[in-house]
C-alpha positions as CSV (number, residue, x, y, z in Angstrom):
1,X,0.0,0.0,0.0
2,X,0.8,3.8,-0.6
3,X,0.2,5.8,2.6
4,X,0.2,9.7,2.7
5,X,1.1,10.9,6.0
6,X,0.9,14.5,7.4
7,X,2.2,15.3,11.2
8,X,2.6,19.3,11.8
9,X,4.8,19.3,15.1
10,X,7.2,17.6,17.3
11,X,4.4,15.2,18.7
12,X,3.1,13.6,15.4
13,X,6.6,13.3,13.9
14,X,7.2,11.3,16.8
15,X,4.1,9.2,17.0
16,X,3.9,9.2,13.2
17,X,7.3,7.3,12.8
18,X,6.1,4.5,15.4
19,X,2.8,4.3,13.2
20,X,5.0,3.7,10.3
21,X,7.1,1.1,11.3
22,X,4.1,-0.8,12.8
23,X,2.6,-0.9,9.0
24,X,5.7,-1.9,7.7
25,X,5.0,-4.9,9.9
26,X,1.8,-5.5,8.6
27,X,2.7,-4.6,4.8
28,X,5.8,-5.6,3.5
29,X,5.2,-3.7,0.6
30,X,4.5,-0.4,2.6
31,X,5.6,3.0,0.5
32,X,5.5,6.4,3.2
33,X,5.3,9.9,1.5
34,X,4.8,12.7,4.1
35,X,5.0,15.6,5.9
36,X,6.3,15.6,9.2
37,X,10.1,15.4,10.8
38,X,13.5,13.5,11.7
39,X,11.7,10.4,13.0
40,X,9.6,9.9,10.2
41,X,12.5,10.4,8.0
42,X,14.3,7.8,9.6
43,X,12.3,5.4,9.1
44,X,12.1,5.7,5.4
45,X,10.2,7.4,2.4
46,X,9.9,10.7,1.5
47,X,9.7,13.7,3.6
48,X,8.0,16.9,1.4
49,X,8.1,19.3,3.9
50,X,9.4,19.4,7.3
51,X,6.8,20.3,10.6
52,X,9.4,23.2,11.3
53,X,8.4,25.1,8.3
54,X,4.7,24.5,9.2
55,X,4.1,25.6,13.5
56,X,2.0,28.6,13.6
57,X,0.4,28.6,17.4
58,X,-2.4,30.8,17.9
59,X,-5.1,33.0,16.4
60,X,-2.4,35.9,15.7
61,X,0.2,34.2,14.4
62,X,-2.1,32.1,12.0
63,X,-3.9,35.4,11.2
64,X,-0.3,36.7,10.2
65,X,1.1,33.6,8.0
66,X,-2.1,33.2,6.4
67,X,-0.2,32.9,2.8
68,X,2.1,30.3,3.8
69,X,-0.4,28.5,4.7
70,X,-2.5,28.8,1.9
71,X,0.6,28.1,-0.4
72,X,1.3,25.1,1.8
73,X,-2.4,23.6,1.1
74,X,-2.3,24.2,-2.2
75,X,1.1,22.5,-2.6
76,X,0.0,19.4,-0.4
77,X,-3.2,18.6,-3.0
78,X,-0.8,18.9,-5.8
79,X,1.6,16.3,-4.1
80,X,-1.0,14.1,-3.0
81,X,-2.7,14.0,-6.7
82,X,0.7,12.6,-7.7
83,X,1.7,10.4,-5.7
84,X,-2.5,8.4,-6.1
85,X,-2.2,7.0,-2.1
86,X,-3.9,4.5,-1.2
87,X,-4.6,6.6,2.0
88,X,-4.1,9.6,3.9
89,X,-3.4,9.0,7.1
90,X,-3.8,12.7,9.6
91,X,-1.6,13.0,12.9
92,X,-3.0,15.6,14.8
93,X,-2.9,19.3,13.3
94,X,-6.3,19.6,12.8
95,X,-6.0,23.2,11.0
96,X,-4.5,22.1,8.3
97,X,-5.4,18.2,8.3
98,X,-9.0,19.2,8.0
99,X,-9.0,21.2,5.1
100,X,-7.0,18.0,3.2
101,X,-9.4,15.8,4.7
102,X,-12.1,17.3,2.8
103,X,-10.5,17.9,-0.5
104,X,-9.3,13.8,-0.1
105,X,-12.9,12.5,0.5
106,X,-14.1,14.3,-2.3
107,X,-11.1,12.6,-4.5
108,X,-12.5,8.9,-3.3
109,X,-8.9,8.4,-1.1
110,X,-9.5,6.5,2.4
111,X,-8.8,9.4,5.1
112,X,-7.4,7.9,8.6
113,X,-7.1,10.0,11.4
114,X,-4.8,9.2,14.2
115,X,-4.8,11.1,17.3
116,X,-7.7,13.1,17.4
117,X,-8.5,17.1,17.0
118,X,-9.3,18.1,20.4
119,X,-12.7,19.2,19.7
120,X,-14.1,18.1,23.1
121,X,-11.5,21.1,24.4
122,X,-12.8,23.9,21.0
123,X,-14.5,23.7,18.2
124,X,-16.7,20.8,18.6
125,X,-18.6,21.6,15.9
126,X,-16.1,20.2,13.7
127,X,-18.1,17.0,14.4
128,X,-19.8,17.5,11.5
129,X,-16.6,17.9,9.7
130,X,-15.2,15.0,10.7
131,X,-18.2,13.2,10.5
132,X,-18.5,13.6,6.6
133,X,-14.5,13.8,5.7
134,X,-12.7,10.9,7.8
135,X,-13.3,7.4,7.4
136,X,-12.2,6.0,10.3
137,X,-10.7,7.8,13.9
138,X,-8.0,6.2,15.9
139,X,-8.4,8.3,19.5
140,X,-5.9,7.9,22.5
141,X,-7.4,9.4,25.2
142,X,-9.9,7.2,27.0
143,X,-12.8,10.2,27.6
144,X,-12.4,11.0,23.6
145,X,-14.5,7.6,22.9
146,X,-17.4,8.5,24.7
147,X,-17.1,11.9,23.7
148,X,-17.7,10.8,19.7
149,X,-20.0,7.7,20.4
150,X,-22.2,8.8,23.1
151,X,-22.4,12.2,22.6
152,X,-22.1,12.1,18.9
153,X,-23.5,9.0,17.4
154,X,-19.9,8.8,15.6
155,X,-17.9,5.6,15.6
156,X,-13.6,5.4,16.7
157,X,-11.2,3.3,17.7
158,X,-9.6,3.8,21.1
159,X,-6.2,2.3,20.6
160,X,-4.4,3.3,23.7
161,X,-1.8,6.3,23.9
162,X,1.5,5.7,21.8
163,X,3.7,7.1,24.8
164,X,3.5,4.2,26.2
165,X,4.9,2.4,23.2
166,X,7.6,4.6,23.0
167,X,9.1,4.6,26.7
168,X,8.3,1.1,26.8
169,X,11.1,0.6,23.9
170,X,13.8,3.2,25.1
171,X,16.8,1.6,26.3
172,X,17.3,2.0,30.2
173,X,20.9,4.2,30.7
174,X,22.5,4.7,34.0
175,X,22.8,8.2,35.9
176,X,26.6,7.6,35.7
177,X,26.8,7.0,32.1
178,X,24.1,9.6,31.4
179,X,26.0,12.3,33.7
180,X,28.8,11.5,31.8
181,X,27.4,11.4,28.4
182,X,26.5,15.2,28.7
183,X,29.2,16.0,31.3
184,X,26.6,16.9,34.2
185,X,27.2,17.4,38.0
186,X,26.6,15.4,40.2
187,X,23.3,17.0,41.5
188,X,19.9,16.1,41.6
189,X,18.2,17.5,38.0
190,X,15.5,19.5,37.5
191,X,14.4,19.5,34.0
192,X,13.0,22.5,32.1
193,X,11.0,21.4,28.9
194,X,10.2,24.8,27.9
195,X,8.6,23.6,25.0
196,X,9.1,23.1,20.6
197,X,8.2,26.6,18.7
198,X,10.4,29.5,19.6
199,X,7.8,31.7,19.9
200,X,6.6,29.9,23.4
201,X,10.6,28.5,24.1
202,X,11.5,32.4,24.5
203,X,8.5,33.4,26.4
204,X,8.6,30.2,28.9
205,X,12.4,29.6,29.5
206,X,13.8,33.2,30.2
207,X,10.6,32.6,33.2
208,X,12.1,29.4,34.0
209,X,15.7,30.0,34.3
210,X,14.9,33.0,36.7
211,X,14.6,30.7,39.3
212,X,18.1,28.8,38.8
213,X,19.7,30.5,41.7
214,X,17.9,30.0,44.5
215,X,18.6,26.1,44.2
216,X,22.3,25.7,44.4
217,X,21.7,22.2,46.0
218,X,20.6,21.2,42.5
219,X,21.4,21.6,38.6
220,X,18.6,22.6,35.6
221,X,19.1,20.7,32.5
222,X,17.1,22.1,29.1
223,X,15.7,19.7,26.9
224,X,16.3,21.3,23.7
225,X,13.6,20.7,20.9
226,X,14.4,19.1,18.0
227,X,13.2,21.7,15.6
228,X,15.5,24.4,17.4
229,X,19.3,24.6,16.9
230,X,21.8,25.5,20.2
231,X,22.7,29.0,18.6
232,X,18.9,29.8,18.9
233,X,18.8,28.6,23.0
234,X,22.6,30.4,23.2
235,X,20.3,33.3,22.2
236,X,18.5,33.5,25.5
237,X,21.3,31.9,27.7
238,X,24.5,33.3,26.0
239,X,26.4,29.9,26.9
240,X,24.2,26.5,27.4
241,X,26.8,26.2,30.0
242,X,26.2,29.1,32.5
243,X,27.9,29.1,35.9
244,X,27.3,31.9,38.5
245,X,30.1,31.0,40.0
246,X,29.0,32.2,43.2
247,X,26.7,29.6,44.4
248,X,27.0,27.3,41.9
249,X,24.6,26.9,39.9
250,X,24.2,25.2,36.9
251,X,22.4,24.9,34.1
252,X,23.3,22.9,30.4
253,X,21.5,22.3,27.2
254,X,21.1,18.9,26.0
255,X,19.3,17.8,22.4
256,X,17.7,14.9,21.7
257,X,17.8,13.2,24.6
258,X,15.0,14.0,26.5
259,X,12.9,10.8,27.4
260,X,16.7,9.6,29.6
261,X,16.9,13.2,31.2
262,X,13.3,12.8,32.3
263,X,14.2,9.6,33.6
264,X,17.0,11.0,35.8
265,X,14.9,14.3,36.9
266,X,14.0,14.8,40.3
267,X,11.4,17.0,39.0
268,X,10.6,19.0,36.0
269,X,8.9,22.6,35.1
270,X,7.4,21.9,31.9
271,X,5.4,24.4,28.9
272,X,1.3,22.8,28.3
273,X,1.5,20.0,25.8
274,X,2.3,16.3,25.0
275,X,5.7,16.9,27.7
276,X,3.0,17.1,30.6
277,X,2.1,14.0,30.0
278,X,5.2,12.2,29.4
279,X,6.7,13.5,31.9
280,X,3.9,12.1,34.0
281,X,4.4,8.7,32.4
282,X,7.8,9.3,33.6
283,X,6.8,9.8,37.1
284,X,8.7,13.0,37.6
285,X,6.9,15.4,40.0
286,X,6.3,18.4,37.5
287,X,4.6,21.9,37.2
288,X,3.4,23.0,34.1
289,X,3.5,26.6,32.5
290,X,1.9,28.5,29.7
291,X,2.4,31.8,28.2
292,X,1.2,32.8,24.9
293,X,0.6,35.8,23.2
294,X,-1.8,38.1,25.0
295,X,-4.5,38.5,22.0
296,X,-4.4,34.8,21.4
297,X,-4.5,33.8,25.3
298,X,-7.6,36.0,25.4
299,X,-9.1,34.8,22.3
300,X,-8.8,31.4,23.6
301,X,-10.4,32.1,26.8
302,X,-13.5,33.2,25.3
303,X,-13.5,29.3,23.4
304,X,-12.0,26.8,25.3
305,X,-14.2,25.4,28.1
306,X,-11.5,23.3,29.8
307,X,-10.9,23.3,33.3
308,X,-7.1,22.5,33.2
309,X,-4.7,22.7,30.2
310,X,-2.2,19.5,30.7
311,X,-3.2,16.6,29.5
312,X,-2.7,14.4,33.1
313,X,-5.6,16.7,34.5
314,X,-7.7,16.4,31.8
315,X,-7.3,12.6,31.4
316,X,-7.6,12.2,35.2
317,X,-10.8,14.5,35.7
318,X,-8.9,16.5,38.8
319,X,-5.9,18.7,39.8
320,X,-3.0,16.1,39.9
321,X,-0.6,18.6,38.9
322,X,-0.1,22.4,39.3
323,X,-1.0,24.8,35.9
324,X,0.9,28.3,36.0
325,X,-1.2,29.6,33.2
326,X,-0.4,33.2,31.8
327,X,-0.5,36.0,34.9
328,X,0.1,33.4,37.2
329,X,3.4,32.3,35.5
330,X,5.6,34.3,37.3
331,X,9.3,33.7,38.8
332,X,7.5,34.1,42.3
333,X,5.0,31.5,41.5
334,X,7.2,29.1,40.0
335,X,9.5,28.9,42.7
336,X,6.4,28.5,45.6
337,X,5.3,25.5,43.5
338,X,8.5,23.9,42.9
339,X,8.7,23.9,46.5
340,X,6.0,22.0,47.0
341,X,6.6,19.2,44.5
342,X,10.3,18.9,46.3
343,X,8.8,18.2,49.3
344,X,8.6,13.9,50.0
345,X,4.8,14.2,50.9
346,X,3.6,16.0,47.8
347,X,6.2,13.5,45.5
348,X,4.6,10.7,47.3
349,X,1.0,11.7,46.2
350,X,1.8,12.7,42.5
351,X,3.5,8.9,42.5
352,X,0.1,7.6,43.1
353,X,-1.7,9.5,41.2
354,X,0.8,9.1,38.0
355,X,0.3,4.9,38.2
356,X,-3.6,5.7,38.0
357,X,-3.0,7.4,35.0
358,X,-0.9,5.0,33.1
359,X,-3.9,2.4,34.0
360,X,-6.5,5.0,32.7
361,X,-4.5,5.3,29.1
362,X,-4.5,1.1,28.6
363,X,-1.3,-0.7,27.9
364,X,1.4,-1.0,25.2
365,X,0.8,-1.5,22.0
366,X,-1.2,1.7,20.2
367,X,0.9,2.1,16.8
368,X,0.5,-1.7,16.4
369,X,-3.5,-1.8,16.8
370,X,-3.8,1.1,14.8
371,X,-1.5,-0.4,11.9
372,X,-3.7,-3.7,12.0
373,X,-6.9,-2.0,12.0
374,X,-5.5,0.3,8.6
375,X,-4.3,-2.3,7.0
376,X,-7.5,-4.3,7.7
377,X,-9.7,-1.9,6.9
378,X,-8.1,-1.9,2.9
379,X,-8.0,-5.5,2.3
380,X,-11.8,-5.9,3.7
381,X,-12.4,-3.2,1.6
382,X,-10.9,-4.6,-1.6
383,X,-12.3,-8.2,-0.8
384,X,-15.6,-6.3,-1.2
């Protein structure tokens, strides 16, 4: 089979390249074109445009790069008429993965989406959308199934949450070897994942690395994206070593290496999206922060009827971990809650509160189930 893929950020390169190797299990003659990142690329095919060319966030920004986007569309149609898939399969990045959606449906091409638009959170009136333009939904987050059958008459697969594939698979490192490996102290580390798009890295990590020196006892390690290069993080810390010698504190930069960092944090301070929950998954005691641009914060306000922003609150229905959202995001603030998580009695809480999360998101095993049930899907449909 011929499968047209199109991931838009850090997150669906990553759970994108997983898919795809699970479907070259299943079809030995498998044949990837897509958009989407490193991962992907390495797992073969052909990548037409990279994610970091693609990651507008927010109503402003959008508003502002409208004809890029446009042009973007327009170029995705032309490459998908060529290359005659025998589907398109959509990783999150609903903006964009919509709109193709639509166009492919009315071209007669099978449209898969995996990892669902959060319409439960905005938007939900995309339903209808979805409804008409995708074929079948693969959803990872166990309230998202009774959100389209129950409340929506609309039929999905939940196939569990690919995290778990992927931590499950990582090789276990040492903190010896791993302190070595990036020349680290030997301190206790909190991390700071300060996010993927510079727009939100320069907002969120000049907040988070105004805290450094009042915790000498420990040492802050960045977990660079894999979009950004160093000189563009050596633009808000002038050396991704930096010692104040008085005190000595520390902080370093490492890329792509973040899932063995997490596993060797004593705690992490971490920007709103898919690092919430791995770090959860991780079981590092973590607060989470977002700052956006002030007309697209308010904007979003006025849509979004959410009461938390992480994903481990919203998956577990209650406050398991702290949210520093906008005005409250503040060095003063960030520093009283990173207290708290420190402490042994709040750590021991968030420890039992992160296993009832893994049980809540199922076991191993998403990429696989999702292949089968593609792959499936077009030979019941050619037997036909």
């Amino acid at each position: 089979m011929k499968y047209y893929i199109i991931a838009g950020e850090a997150s669906g390169d990553l759970h994108a390249s997983n898919l795809m190797q699970a479907l070259m299990e299943k079809d030995a003659s498998a044949e990837f074109r897509f958009w989407g990142g490193d991962l992907m690329e390495s797992v073969g095919g052909t990548l037409v445009k990279h994610y970091r060319e693609l990651a507008f966030m927010g109503f402003w920004e959008v508003i502002t790069n409208l004809k890029t986007i446009l042009s973007n569309i327009k170029l995705c149609k032309e490459d998908i008429s060529q290359f005659q898939p025998d589907a398109v399969i959509f990783v999150d990045y609903p903006g964009f993965n919509m709109r193709i959606a639509k166009w492919a449906k009315q071209q007669g091409i099978a449209t898969h989406y995996y990892v669902s638009p959060q319409i439960w959170a905005w938007k939900e009136n995309r339903i209808k959308e979805i409804k008409r333009d995708v074929d079948h939904m693969y959803v990872i987050l166990p309230f998202e199934k009774d959100f389209y059958e129950e409340k929506h008459d609309f039929n999905v697969h939940f196939v569990g949450h690919p995290l778990l594939d992927q931590i499950e698979k990582r090789k276990e490192i040492s903190f010896e070897d791993f302190k070595k490996k990036h020349q680290l102290e030997d301190k206790p580390i909190i991390a700071l994942l300060p996010g993927s798009r510079k727009q939100e890295i320069s907002k969120m990590l000049s907040v988070m690395l105004s805290i450094v020196s009042d915790y000498p006892a420990y040492q802050f390690v960045i977990a660079g994206a894999p979009s950004q290069d160093e000189e563009f993080y050596n633009s808000i810390i002038p050396d991704p070593s930096v010692s104040s010698g008085e005190s000595g504190e520390t902080v370093k930069l490492i890329q792509n290496d973040t899932y063995n960092l997490l596993s060797k944090s004593h705690a992490a301070l971490v920007t709103s999206g898919t690092a919430t929950l791995e770090t959860a998954l991780f079981e590092v005691p973590e607060v989470v922060c977002y700052k956006g641009n002030v007309i697209s914060y308010l904007i979003a306000k006025q849509i979004v009827k959410l009461d938390y922003i992480s994903l481990v609150n919203l998956i577990m229905e209650r406050e398991v971990v702290r949210e520093l959202i906008q005005n409250e995001f503040t060095a003063k603030q960030l520093k009283l809650e990173l207290d708290k998580i420190l402490n042994s009695d709040r750590r021991e809480k968030l420890m039992s509160d992160y296993k009832d999360l893994k049980t809540k998101l199922g076991g191993v095993g998403a990429s696989r189930r999702t292949a089968e049930l593609i792959v499936n899907t077009f030979h019941q449909h050619n037997t036909q």
